[in-house]
C-alpha positions as CSV (number, residue, x, y, z in Angstrom):
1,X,0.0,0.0,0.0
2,X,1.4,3.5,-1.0
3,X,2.2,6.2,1.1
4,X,-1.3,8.2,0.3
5,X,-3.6,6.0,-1.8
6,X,-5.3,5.3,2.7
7,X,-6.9,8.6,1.8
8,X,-9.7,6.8,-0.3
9,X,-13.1,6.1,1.3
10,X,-15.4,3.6,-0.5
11,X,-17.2,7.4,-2.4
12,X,-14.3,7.6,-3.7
13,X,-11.1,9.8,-2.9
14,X,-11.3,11.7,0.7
15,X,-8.7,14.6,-0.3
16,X,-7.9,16.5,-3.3
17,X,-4.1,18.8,-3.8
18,X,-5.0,22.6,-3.1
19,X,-2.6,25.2,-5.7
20,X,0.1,24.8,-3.0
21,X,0.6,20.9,-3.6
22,X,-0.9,20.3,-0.1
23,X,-3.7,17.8,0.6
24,X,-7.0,19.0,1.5
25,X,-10.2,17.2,2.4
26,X,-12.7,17.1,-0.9
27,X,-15.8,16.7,1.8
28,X,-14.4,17.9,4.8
29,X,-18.5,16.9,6.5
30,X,-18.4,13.6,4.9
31,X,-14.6,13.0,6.3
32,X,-15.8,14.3,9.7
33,X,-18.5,11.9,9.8
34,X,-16.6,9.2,8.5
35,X,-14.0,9.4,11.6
36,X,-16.7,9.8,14.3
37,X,-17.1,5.9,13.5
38,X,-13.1,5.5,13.3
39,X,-12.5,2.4,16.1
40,X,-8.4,2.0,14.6
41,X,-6.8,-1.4,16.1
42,X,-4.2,-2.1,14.5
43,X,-1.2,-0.5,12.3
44,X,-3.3,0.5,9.0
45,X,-6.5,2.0,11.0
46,X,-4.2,3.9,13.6
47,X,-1.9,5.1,10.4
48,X,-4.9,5.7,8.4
49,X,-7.2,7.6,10.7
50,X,-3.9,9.8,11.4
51,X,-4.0,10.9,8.0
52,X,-7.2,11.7,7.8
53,X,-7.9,13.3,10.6
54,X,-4.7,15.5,9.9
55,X,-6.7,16.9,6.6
56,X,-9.5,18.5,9.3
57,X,-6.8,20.0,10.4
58,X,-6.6,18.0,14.0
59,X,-2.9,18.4,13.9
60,X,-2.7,17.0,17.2
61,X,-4.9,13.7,17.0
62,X,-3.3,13.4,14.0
63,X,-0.1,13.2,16.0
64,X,-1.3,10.9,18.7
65,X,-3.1,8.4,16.3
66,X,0.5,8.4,13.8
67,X,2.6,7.8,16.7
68,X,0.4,4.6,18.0
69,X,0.8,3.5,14.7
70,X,4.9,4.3,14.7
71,X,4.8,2.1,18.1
72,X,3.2,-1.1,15.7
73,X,5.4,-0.8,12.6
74,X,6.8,-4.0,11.6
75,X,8.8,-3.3,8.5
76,X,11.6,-0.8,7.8
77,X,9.2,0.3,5.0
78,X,5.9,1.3,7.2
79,X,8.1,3.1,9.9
80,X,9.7,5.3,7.1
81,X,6.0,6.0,5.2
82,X,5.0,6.7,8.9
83,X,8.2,9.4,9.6
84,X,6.6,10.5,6.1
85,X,2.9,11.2,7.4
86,X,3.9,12.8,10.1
87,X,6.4,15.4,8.8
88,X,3.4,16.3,6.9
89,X,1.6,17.1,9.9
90,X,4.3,19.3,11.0
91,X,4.6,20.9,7.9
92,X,1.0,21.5,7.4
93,X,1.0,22.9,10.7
94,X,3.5,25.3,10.1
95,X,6.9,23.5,12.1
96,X,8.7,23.2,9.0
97,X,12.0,22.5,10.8
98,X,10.5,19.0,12.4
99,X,8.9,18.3,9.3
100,X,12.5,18.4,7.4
101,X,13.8,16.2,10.1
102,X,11.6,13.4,9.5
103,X,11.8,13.4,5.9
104,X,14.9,13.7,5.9
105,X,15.4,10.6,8.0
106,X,12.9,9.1,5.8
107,X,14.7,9.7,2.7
108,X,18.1,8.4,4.6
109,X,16.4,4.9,5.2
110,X,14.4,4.3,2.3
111,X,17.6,4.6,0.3
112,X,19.3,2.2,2.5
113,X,16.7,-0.5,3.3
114,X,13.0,0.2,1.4
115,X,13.6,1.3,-2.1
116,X,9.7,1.1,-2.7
117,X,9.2,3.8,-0.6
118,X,11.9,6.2,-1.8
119,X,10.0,8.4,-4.3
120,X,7.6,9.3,-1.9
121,X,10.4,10.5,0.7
122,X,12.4,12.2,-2.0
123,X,9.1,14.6,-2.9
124,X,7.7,15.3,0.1
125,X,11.4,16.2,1.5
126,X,11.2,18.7,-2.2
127,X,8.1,20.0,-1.4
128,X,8.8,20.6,2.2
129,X,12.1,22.7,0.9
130,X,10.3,24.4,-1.3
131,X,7.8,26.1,0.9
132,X,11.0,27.4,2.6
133,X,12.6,28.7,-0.4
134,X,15.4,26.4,-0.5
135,X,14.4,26.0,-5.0
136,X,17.7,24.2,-5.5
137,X,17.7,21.4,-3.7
138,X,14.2,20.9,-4.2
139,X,14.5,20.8,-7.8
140,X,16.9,18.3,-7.4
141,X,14.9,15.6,-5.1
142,X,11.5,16.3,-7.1
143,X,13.5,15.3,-10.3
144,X,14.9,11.9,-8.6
145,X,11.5,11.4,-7.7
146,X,9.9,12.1,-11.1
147,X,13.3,9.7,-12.4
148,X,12.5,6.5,-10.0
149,X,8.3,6.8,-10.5
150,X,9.5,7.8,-14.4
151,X,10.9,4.0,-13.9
152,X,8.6,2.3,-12.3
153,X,5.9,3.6,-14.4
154,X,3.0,4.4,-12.8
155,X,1.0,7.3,-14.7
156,X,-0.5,8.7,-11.8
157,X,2.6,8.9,-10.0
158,X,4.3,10.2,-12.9
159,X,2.2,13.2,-13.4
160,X,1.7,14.4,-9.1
161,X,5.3,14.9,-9.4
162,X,5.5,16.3,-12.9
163,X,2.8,18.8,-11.5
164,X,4.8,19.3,-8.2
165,X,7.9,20.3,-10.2
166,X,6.0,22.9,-13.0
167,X,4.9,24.3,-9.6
168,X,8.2,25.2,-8.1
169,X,8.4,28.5,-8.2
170,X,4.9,29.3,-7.0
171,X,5.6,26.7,-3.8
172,X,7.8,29.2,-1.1
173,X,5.6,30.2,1.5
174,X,5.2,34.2,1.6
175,X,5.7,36.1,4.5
176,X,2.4,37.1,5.8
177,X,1.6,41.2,4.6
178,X,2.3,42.7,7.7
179,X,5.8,41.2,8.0
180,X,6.5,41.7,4.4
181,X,5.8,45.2,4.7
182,X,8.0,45.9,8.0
183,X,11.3,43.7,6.3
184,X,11.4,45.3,2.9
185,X,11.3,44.2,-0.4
186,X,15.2,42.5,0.0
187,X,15.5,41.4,3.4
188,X,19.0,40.0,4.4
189,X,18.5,37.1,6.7
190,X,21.2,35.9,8.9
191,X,21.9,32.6,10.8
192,X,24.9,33.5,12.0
193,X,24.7,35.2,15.2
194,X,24.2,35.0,18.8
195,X,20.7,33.2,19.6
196,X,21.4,30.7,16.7
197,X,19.5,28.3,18.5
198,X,15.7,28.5,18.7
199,X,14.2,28.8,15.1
200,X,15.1,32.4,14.9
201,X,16.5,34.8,12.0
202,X,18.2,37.9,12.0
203,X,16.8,40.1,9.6
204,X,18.0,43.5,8.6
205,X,20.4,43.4,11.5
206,X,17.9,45.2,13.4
207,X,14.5,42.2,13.9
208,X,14.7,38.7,14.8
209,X,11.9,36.5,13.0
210,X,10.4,33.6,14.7
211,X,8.0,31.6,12.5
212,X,5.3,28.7,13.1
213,X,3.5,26.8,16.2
214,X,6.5,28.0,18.7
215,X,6.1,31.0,17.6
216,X,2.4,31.9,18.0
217,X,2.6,30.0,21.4
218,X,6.0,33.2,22.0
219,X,3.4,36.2,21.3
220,X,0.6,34.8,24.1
221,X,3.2,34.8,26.5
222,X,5.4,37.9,25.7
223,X,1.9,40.0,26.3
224,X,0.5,38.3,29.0
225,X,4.1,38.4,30.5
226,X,4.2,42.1,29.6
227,X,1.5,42.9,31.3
228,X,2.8,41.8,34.7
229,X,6.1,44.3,34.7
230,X,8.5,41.3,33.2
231,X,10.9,43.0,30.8
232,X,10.7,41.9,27.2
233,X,12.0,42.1,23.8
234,X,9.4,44.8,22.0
235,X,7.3,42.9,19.4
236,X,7.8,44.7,16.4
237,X,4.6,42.7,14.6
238,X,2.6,39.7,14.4
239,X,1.1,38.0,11.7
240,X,-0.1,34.9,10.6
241,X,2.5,32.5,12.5
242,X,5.3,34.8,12.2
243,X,6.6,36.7,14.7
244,X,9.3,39.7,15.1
245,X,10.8,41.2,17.7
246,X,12.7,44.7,17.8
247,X,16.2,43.4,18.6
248,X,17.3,44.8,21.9
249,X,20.4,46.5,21.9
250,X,21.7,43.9,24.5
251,X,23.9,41.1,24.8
252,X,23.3,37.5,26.6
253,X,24.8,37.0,30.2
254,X,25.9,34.2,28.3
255,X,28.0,35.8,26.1
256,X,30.0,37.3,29.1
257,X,33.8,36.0,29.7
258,X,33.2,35.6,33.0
259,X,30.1,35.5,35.7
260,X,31.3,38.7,37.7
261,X,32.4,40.9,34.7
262,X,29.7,43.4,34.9
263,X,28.4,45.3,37.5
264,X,25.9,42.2,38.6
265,X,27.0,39.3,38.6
266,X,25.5,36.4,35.9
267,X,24.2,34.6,39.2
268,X,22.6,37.2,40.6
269,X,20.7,38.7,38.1
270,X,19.1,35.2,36.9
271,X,18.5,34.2,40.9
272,X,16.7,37.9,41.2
273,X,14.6,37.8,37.8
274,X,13.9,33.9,38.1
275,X,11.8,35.4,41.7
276,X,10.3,38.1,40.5
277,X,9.0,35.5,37.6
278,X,7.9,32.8,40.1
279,X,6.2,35.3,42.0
280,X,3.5,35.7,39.9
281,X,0.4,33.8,41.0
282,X,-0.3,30.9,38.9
283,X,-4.0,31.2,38.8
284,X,-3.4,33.7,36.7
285,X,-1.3,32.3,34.2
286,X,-3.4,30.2,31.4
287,X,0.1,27.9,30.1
288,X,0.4,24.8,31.6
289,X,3.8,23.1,31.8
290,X,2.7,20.5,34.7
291,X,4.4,17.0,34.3
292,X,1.0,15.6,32.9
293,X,2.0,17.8,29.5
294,X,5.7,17.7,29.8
295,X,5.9,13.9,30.1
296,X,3.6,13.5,26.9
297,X,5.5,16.1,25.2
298,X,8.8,14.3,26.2
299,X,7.1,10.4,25.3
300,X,6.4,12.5,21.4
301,X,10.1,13.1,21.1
302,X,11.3,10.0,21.9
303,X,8.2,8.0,19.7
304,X,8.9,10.0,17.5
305,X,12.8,9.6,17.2
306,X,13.3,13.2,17.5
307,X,16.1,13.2,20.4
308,X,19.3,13.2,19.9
309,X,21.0,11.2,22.6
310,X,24.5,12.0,21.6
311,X,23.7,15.3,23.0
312,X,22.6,14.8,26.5
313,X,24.9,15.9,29.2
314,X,28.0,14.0,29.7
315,X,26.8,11.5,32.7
316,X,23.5,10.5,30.6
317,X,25.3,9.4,27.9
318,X,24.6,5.7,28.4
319,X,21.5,6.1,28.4
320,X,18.7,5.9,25.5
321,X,15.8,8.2,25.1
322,X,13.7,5.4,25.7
323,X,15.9,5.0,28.7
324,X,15.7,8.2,29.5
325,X,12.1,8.5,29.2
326,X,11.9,5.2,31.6
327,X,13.5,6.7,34.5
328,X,11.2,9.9,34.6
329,X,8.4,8.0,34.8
330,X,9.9,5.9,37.4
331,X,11.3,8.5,39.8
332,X,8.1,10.8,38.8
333,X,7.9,12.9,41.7
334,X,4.7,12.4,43.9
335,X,4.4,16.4,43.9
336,X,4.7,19.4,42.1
337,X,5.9,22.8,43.7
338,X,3.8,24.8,41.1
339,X,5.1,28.5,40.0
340,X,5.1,30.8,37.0
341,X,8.0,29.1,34.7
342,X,9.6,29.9,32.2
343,X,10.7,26.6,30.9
344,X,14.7,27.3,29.3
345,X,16.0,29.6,32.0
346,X,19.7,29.9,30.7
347,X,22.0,32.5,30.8
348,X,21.5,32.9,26.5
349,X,17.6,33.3,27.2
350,X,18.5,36.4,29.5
351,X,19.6,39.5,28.4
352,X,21.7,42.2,30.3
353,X,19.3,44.2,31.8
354,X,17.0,41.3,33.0
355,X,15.2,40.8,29.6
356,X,13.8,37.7,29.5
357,X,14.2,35.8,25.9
358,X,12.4,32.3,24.7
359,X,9.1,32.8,26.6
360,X,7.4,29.9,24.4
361,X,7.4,27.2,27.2
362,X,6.4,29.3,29.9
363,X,3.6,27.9,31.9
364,X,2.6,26.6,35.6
365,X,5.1,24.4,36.2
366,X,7.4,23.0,38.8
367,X,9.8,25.7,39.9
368,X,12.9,23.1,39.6
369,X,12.2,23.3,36.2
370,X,14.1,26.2,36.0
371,X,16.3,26.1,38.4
372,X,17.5,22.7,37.1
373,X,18.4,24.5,33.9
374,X,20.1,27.5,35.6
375,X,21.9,25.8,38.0
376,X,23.5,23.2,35.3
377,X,24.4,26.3,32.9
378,X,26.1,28.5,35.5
379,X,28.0,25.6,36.7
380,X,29.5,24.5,33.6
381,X,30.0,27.9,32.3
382,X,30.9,30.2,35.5
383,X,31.8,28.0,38.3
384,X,29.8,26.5,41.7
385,X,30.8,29.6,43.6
386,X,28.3,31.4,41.1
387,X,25.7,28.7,41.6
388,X,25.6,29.5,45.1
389,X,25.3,33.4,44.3
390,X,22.2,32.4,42.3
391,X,20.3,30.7,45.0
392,X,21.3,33.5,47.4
393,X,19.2,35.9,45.3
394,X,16.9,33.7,44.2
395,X,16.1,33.2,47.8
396,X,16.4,29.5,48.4
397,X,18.5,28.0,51.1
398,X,17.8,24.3,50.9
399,X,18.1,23.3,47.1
400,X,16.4,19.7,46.6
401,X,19.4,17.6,45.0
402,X,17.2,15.3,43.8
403,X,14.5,17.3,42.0
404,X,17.6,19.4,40.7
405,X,18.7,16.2,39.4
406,X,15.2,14.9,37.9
407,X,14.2,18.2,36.0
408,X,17.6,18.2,34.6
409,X,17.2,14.9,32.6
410,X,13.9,15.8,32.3
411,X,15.3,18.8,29.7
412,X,17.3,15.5,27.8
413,X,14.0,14.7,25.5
414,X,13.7,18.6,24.5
């Protein structure tokens, strides 16, 4: 069974291409209906309800209904067409840096180990580019796609990629108007800077340009944040999924040569800022980063093969994700001490003059969360006597070595 012919219901096909080569339901009431009844068992009616439910736009069902299908795959072949499936979910849903990583993984194994399957990875990884201007390598994999389907000779095939290449140019996805307007006609976008990390852009030297899910989930934070006395970035616009911010004249405490090198120290401007931030009242705050989310966030990533283990901090290298993802569930604490957190608190996502950067995860969470993250940072880079200047001015006498310890690995599957 191909890679889209599940789409088909017994009146015939369930989804059509729209102008932009993306699949859209032909009845969206009929395909509604249709999975109301869904009652998936096995690998085919998890992988195939995924798919359709993804074309109502149920981006995550979609995800939980593919990745129950990725845990029954039992060929090489169905657990690429399933990395395939959902990097279109990504992608349709505007995180166009996930959806690159699973097709590109997709295209690495089906030219290793499932040939049959290899078209399919080589045009949606085109397509994907294409959307983000990248017309050169694009071209490239949509004409090995139209050369392997050319040989294997299947009409219909044939002519979805012919149509996919004669669209090329029409394919990159526009800045919405309101960006466009505020960037120029010939932008110069940089990803060479400091804050490389992220999924952000300097443009023009002067805006940085966040774009996608993370980055409408950034502008509900940076104004509800804003409007409780928390210095911010200023938000030059936001459209659509993209957002800029006015770049802030500042440089990271990270990018100091040493923690005591300005007039406050790295230490104790995070401890000070990080309790002004947990001092907000939570019932307040509409995010929710509890361990209920977090956890099934975190199970995603590793279902979904999207950590990297050879990352993780030096004394977690033996383990696996899935090994990782074990022992958090294991040694789950039995309580959360809940606070206002900000979910990355690092000395690159605070500026000099206690601006706080990367708001995106911010929610109710545990407040070792954060100081997990902080503590592990200034360590490696400025030294324990800095640690202890951080919990001086955060306020906390007694750090909990062992929820220090848990939130820590906890950051491993993000």
């Amino acid at each position: 069974m191909s890679v889209s012919e599940e789409a088909v219901g017994h009146e015939g096909p369930l989804y059509r291409f729209d102008e932009r080569e993306r699949m859209i339901p032909v009845d969206p009431e009929r395909l509604a209906a249709r999975l109301a009844k869904a009652q998936p068992v096995d690998f085919a009616g998890y992988r195939q309800t995924g798919i359709e439910t993804m074309l109502l736009g149920r981006y995550d069902d979609a995800l939980d209904l593919l990745d129950r299908a990725l845990e029954l795959v039992d060929t090489e072949e169905r657990r690429i067409t399933v990395w395939i499936n959902l990097g279109d979910v990504y992608r349709y849903r505007g995180d166009a840096a996930t959806a690159e990583t699973l097709y590109r993984r997709a295209v690495e194994h089906a030219r290793a180990a499932a040939p049959d399957v290899l078209s399919y990875a080589v045009q949606h990884l085109g397509k994907a580019l294409a959307e983000q201007n990248e017309l050169t390598e694009a071209h490239a994999l949509l004409r090995e796609a139209l050369d392997l389907r050319t040989a294997e000779g299947d009409p219909e095939l044939i002519e979805s990629t012919r149509v996919a290449l004669e669209s090329l140019p029409a394919l990159p996805i526009p800045l919405p108007p309101k960006v466009a307007a505020l960037l120029g006609d010939e932008p110069t976008w940089s990803d060479e800077h400091e804050g490389m990390s992220g999924g952000v852009a300097l443009v023009n030297e002067t805006y940085w340009v966040k774009r996608g899910p993370k980055a409408t989930a950034e502008h509900e934070r940076l104004n509800w944040l804003r409007e409780r006395g928390i210095r911010l970035p200023e938000i030059a616009v936001f459209d659509g999924d993209v957002l800029v911010l006015a770049d802030a004249g500042a440089s990271s405490l990270a990018a100091r040569s040493e923690a005591g090198s300005g007039a406050t120290s790295v230490g104790a401007i995070m401890g000070e800022l990080l309790r002004t931030l947990h001092g907000l009242p939570i019932d307040e705050c509409p995010f929710d980063g509890r361990l209920d989310v977090v956890l099934a966030q975190a199970r995603r990533h590793v279902i979904e093969g999207l950590v990297d283990g050879e990352d993780f901090d030096p004394d977690n290298q033996e383990f696996t994700p899935e090994g990782v993802l074990a022992r958090l569930l294991a040694e789950r604490p039995d309580h959360e001490d809940l606070v206002v957190a900000h979910g990355d608190f690092t000395p690159p996502n605070v500026l000099e003059g206690s601006i706080l950067l990367d708001v995106g995860a911010l929610g109710v969470a545990d407040r070792y969360r954060d100081l997990a993250l902080a503590v592990r940072d200034l360590r490696d880079d400025f030294g324990e006597d800095e640690v202890a200047v951080f919990f001086a001015a955060y306020g906390l006498t007694d750090p909990d070595p062992v929820r220090l310890e848990y939130y820590r690995l906890l950051d491993e599957l993000f």
